[in-house]
N, C-alpha and C positions, 0 to 999 in steps of 0.2 A: 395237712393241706398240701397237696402235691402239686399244686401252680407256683410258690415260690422259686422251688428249687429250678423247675423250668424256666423259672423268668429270668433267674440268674443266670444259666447257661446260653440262653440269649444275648445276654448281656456280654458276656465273655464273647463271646463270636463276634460279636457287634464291633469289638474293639481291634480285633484281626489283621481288617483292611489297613489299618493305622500302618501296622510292622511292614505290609504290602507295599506300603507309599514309600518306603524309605527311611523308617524310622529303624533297622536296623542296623546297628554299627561295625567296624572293624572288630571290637573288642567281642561282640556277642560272637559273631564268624571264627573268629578265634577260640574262644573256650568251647563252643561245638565240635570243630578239627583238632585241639591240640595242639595248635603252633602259634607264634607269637602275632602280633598285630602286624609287623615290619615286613614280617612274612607274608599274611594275608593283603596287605596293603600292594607289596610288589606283585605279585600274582593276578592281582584285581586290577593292577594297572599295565602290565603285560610289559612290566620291568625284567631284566635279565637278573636272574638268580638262581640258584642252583635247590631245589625242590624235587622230591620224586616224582614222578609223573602221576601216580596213584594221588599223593597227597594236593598235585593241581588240579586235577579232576576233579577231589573228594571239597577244596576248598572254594570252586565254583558251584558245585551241587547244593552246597549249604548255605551261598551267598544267593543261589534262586529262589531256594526256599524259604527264604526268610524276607525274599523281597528286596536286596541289598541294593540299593542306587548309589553311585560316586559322587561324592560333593565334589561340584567343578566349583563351586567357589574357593574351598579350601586349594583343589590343584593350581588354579587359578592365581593365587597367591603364593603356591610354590613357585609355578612354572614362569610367572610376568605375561601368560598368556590367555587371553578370556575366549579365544575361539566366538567370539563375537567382533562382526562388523557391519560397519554403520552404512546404509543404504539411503541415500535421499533421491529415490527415482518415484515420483508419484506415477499414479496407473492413469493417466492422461487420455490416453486411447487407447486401442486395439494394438498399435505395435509398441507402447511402452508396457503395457499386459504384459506382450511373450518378453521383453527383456527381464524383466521381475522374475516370472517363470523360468526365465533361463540362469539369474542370480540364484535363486532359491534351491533350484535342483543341483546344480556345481558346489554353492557351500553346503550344503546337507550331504551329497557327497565325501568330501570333504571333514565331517564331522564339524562342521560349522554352520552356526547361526547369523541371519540378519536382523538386524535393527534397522526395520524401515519406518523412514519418518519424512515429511516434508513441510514446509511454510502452509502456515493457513492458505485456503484455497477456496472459500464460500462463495458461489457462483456471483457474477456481479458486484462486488467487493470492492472499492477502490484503496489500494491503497500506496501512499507515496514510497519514496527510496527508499527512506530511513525505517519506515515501519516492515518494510521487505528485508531491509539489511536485519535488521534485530528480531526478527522471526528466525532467520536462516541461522542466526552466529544463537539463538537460543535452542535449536534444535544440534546443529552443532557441537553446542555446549554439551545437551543429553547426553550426546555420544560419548563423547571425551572424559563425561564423568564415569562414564561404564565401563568405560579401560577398552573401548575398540580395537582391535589388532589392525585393521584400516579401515579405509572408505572409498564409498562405491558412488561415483554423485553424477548427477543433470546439472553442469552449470545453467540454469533457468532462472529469469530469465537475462539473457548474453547483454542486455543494453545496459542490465546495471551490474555487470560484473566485473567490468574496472572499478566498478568505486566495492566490490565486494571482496577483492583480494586479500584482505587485512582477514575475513572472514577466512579465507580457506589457511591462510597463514597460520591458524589457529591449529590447523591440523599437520602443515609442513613443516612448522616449527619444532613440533612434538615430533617427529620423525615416524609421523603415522602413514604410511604408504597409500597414497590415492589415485582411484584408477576414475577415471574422468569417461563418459560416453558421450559422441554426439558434439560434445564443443572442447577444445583440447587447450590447456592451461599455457602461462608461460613459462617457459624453462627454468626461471627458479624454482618454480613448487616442487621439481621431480618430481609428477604425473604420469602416470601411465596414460593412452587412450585408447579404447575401440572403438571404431565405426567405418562405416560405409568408406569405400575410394569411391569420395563426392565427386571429382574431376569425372572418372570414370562412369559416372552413373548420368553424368552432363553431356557427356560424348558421346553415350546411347543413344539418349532422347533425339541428339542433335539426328543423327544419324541415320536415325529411323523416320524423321522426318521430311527430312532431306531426299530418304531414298524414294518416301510417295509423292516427291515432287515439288514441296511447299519451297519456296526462295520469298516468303517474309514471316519472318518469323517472329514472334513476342514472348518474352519470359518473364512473367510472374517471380524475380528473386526476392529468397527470403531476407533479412536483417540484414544487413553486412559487419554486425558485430559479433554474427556469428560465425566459425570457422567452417563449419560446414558449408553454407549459404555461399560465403565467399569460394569455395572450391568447387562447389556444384555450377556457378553463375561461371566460373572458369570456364569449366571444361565444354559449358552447352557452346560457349559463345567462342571459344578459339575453331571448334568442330564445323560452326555454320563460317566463321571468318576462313578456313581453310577449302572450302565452296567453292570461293571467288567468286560466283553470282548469286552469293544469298544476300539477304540483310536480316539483323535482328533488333528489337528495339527492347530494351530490359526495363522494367521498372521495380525499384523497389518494393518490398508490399510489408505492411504493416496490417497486422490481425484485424485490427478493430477497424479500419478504413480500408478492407480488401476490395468492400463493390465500390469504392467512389474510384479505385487505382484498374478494375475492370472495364467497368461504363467508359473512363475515360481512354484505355487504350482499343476498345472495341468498337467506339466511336469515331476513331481515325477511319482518314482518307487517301492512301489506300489502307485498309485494316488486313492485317496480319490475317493469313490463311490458319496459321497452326499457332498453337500457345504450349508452351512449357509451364507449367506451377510447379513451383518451390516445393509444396505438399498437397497430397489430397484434399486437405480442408481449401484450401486456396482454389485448386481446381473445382468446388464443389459450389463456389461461390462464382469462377465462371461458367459454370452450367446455367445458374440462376440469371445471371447479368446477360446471356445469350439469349436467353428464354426472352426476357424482356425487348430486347430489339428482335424476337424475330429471326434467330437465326438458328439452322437446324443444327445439330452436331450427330454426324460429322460432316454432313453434306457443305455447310456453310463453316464449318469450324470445328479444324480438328485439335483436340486436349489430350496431353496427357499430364498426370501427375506423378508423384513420387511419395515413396511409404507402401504402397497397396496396403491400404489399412481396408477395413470390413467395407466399409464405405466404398471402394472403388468399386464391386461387384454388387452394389445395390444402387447406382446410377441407371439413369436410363439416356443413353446407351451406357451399358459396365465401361468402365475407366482403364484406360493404359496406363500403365503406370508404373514406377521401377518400384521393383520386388528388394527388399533389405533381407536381412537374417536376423533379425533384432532376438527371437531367444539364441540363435549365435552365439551373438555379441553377448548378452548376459552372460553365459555360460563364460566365453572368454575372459570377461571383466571381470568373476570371482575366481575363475582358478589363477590370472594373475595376481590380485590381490592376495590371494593366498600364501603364493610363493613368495611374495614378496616381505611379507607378513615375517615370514617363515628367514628372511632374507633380507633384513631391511636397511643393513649398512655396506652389504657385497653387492648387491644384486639394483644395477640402473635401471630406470623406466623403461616403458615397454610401447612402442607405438604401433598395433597391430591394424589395420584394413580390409575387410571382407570385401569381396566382388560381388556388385549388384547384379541383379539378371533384369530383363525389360519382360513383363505382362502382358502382351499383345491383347485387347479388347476392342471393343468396337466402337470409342471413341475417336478413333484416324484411320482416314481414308486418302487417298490422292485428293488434292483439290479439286476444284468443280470444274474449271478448267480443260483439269486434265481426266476426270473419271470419265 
């Protein structure tokens, strides 16, 4: 009956891919070449040893062929190093995407991995301090048990992030190097930070509005617990204050009450010709509240925002708006983490600042006034 033996030989092959995956060892590598595991082991790991060149050749030939993969967990446990680090930047929008994209391609790079993770996030969700504190210290937590080499994080969100200190303590205690984007720690944690020169990116808008003419100005500022927000409301407001015939009236803005913080400064008497927003979403909410009284943009009200996420080139009219480098910034937040990784009791924090550029679109014009 000549289908057995066939079936068997299938069978045999069938079990092949196994040795593929990684199931072959040091010890097999070795009795193929003739030299000892110690041997094969430094070879494989591209340690200094004194080996013929013939016999380094012959003893990576045999490790492809067999399919030989390196346990990083065993090096792992050599070295104190897991080549994993913990990423809490959820993909939020369009410009937290390219920062991800920019984390991910730097530590791969790099020969390193991210563990990204962030707090529950189920749309419409309410949920208080304490239940946001103990999501974040339990994701946290994941990390920490994984042996993280550091962390890559979005303080999100900044209002309750004095009471979440105790949370990141968890990681500067452990002497785990953290590179912070977008809101920058206090000087105990030794933090690293990337992001925008917010001042700078304030002083654009200012100035650009300024130069078509506007002398009342209104800016939509973000939180003021957060560091950026506070540096961007700087710089827009020292640039129109050094005018000498401008005025600007600022209003805070909170996400969930953006149109009641619009309606009511676009219902003033005289109403600001030009508006600043914090962010495209903010601006995208004064399009809407504009729409409602009646007012054209930019004929009646010129906008720009800040981010140029997707959204500012699918308004009508496209959105001015300051340009970041947000896969940049990613890239930079893991190659320093990296170093630092690499560096963690020599090597102090890092407080690095990209240059915004300004999007000209065709949300701002000269006032009516003057067009």
């Amino acid at each position: 009956m000549p289908a057995k033996p066939v079936l068997k030989e299938r069978r045999k092959r069938a079990r092949r891919p196994s040795v593929r995956h990684g199931m072959a060892g040091l010890d097999r590598i070795a009795q193929r070449t003739g030299v000892s595991i110690g041997t094969v082991s430094r070879v494989l790991s591209d340690k200094p040893i004194r080996v013929a060149p013939d016999t380094r050749v012959k003893i990576r030939e045999v490790a492809e062929e067999l399919g030989y993969r390196p346990n990083l967990l065993v090096r792992a446990i050599q070295s104190g190093k897991t080549g994993m680090i913990g990423v809490m930047v959820p993909p939020f929008d369009s410009y937290w995407a390219q920062i991800l994209y920019g984390i991910h391609d730097s530590l791969t790079e790099h020969d390193h991995v991210p563990l990204v993770l962030w707090a529950q996030h189920q749309p419409g969700r309410d949920k208080s301090p304490a239940s946001e504190r103990g999501e974040d210290l339990a994701q946290i937590y994941r990390m920490i048990d994984r042996r993280i080499d550091g962390a890559i994080l979005w303080p999100f969100p900044a209002v309750l992030y004095a009471e979440q200190m105790s949370n990141i303590a968890e990681l500067s205690t452990r002497n785990i190097p953290i590179v912070t984007i977008d809101h920058e720690l206090d000087p105990q944690h030794k933090a690293s930070f990337v992001g925008m020169d917010e001042a700078m990116a304030g002083a654009l808008v200012a100035r650009h509005l300024l130069s078509l003419g506007h002398r009342r100005l209104g800016h939509f500022a973000g939180r003021q617990v957060h560091s950026w927000a506070v540096a961007r409301r700087r710089g827009f407001e020292d640039a129109v204050r050094l005018a000498g015939d401008a005025t600007c009236i600022s209003v805070e803005v909170a996400d969930e009450i953006a149109e009641v913080h619009a309606m009511q400064l676009l219902n003033q008497h005289p109403r600001p010709t030009a508006i600043f927003a914090a962010t495209d979403h903010i601006a995208e909410v004064c399009y809407r509240m504009a729409a409602q009284l009646g007012l054209v943009i930019p004929r009646d009200l010129s906008v720009v925002g800040c981010g140029d996420l997707d959204i500012a080139s699918w308004l009508n009219p496209p959105l001015t708006s300051v340009r970041q480098q947000p896969y940049q910034m990613g890239r930079r937040a893991a190659e320093i983490v990296v170093k630092r990784s690499l560096n963690a009791t020599s090597m102090p924090p890092i407080k690095e600042l990209l240059p915004p550029m300004l999007e000209l679109r065709g949300s701002t014009s000269a006032p009516l006034k003057l067009a």
